[in-house]
N, CA and C of each residue as an Amber inpcrd file, in Angstrom:
protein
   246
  -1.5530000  39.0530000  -8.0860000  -1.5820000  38.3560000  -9.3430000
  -1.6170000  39.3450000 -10.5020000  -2.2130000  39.9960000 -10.2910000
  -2.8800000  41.3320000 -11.3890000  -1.0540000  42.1330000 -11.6700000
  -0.6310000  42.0680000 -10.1850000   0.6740000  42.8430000 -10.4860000
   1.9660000  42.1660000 -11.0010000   2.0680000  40.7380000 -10.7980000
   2.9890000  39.6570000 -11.5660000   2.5050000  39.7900000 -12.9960000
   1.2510000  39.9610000 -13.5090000   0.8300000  39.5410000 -14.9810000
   1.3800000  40.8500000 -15.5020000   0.8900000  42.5130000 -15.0980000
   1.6330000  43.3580000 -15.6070000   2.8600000  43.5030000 -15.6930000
   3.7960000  43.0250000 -14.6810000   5.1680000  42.8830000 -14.4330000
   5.8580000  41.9480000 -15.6060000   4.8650000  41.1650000 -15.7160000
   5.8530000  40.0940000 -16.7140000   4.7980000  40.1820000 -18.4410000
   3.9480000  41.1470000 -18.5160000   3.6090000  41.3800000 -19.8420000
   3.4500000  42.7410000 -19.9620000   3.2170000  43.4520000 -19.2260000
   2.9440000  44.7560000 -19.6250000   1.6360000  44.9170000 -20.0180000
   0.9080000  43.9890000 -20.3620000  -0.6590000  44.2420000 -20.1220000
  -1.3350000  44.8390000 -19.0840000  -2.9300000  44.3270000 -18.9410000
  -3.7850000  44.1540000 -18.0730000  -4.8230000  43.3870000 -18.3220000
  -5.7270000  42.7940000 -17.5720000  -6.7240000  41.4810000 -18.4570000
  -7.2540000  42.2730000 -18.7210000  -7.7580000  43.5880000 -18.7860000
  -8.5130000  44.0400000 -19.9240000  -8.2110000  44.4900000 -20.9970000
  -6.7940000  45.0980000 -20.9920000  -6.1020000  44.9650000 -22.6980000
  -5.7400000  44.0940000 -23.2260000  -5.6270000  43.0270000 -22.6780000
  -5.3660000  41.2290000 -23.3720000  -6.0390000  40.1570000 -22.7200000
  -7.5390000  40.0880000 -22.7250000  -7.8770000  39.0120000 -21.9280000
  -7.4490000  37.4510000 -22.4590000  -6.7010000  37.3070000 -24.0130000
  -6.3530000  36.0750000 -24.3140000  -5.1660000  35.4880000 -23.1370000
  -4.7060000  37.0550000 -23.6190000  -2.7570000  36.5620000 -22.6560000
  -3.3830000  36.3960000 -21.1950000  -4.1550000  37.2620000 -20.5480000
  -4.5600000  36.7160000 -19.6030000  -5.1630000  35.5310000 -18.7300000
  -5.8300000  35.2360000 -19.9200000  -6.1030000  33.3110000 -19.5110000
  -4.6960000  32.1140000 -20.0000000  -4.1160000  32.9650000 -20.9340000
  -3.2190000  31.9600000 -21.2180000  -1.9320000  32.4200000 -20.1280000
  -1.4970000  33.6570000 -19.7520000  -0.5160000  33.6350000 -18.5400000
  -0.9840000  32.4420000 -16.9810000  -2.1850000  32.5810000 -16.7210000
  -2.8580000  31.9800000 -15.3770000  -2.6770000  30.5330000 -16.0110000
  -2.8970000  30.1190000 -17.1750000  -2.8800000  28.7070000 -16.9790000
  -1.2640000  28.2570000 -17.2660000  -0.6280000  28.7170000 -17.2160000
   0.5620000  28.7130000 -17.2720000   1.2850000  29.0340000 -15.9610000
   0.5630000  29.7270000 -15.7260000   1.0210000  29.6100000 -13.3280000
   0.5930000  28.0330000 -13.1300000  -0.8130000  27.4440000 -13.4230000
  -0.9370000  26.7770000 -12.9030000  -0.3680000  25.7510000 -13.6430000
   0.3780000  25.2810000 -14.8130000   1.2590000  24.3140000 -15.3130000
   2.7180000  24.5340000 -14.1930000   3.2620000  25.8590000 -13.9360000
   4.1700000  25.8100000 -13.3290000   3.8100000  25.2190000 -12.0560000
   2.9500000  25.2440000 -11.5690000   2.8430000  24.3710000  -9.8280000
   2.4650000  23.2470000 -10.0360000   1.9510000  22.9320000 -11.3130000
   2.1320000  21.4040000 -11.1750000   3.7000000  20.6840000 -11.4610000
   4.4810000  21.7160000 -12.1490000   5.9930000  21.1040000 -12.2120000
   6.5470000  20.9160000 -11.2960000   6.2530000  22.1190000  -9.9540000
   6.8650000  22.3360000  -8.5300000   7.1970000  21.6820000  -8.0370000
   5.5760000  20.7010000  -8.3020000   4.7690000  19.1530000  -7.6210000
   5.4700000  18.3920000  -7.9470000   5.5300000  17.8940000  -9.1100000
   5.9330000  17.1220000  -9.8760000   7.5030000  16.5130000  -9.3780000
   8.1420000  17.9150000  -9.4860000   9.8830000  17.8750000  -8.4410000
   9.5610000  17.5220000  -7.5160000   8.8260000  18.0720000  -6.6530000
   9.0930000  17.7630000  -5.2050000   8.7500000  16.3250000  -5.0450000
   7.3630000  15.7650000  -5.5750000   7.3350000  14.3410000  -5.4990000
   8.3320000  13.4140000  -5.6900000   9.1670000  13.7930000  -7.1630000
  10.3160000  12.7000000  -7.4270000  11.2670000  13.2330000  -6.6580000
  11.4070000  14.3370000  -6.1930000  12.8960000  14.2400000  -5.1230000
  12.0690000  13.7940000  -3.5860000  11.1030000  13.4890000  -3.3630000
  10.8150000  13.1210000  -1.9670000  10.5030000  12.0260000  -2.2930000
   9.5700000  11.4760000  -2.9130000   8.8090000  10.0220000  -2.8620000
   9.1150000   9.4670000  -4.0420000  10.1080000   8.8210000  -4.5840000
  10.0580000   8.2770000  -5.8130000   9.3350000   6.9970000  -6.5150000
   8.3280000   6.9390000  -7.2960000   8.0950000   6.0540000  -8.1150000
   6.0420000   6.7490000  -7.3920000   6.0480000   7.1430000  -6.2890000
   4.6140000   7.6130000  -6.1260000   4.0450000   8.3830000  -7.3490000
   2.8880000   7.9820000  -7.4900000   1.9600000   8.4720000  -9.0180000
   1.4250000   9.5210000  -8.2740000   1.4900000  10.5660000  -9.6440000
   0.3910000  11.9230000  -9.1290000  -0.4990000  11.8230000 -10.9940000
  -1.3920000  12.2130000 -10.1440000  -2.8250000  12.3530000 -10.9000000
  -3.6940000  13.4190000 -10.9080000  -4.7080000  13.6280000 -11.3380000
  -5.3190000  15.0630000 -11.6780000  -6.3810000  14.7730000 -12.2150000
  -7.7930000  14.9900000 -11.6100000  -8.9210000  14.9580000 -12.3800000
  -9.3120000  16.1710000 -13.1580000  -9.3760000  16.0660000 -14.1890000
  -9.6180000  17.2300000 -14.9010000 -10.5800000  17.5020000 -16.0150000
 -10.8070000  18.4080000 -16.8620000 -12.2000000  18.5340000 -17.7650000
 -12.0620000  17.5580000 -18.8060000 -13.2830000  17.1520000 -19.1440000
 -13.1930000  15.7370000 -20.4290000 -13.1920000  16.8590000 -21.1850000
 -12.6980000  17.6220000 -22.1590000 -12.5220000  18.2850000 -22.9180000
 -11.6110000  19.2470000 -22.8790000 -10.2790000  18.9940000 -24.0110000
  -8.5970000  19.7070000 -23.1260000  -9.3090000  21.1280000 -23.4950000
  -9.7950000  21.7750000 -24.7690000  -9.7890000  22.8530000 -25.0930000
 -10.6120000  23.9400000 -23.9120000 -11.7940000  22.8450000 -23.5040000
 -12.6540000  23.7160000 -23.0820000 -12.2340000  24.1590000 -21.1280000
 -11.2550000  23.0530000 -20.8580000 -10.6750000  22.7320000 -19.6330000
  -9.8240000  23.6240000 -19.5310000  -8.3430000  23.8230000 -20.9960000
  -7.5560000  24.8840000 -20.8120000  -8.1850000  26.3450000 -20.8670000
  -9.8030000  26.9000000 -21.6550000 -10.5860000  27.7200000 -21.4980000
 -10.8300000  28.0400000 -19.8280000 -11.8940000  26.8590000 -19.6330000
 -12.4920000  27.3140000 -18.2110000 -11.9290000  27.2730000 -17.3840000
 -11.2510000  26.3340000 -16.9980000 -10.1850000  26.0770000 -15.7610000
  -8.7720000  25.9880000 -15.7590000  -8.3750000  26.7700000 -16.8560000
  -6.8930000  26.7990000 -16.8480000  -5.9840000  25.8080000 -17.0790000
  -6.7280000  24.8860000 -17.0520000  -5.7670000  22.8790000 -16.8790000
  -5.3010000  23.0510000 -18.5780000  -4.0090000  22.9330000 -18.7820000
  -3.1800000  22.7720000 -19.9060000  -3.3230000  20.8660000 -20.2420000
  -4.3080000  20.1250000 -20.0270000  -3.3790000  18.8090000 -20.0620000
  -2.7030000  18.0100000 -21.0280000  -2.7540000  18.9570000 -22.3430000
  -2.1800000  18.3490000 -23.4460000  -0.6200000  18.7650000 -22.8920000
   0.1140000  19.7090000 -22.3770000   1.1630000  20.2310000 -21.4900000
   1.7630000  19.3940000 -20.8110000   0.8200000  19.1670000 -19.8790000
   0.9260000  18.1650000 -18.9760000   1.0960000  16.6750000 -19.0830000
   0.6400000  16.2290000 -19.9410000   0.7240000  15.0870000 -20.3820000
   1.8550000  15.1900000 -21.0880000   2.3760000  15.6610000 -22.1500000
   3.6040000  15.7910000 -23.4280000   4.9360000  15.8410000 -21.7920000
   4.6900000  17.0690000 -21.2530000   6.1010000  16.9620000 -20.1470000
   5.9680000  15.6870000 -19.0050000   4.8320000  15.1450000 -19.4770000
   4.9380000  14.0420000 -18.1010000   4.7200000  14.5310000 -16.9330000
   4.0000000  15.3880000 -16.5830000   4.3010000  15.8840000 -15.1420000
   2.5660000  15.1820000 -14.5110000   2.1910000  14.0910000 -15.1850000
   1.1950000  13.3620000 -14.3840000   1.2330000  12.1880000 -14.7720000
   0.8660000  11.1670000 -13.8570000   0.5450000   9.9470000 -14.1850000
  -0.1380000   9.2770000 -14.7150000  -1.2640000   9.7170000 -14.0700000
  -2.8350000   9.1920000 -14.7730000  -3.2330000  10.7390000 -15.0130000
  -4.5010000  10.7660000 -15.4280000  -5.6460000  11.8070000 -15.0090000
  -6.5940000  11.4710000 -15.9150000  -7.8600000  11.6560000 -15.0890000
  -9.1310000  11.5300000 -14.7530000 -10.0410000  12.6020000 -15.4100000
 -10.5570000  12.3520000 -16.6360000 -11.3710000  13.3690000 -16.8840000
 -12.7680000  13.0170000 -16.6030000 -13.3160000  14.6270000 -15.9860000
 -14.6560000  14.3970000 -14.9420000 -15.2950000  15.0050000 -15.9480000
């Protein structure tokens, strides 16, 4: 991981720990798109969902979850803030 983030910024999380939380939550927006494809090309009309932090800012902070992202591209159905 450490070597994809330098590869594709030229950083390190310790010379950019912003870009660094904001590259990782941006891996994890991309696997939810992955998802997202693979569901509508395998199962169509099945809902995907995501429980995630009642608070987007502090959620895209602590846990990486973009869901203002997520929600705007549609790539969930519902989700569940815990």
């Amino acid at each position: 991981t450490l070597k994809l983030f330098l590869g594709d910024t030229g950083q390190t999380p310790e010379s950019d720990p912003t870009a660094w939380n904001l590259w990782r939550a941006e891996r994890v927006s991309d696997l939810l798109r992955e998802i997202r494809y693979m569901v509508d090309r395998t199962r169509p009309g099945l809902e995907l969902s995501c429980a995630v932090g009642p608070e987007p800012d502090a959620a895209l902070r602590e846990h990486f979850q973009d869901t203002r992202t997520w929600l705007k591209e549609r790539l969930l159905d519902r989700v569940y803030p815990m």
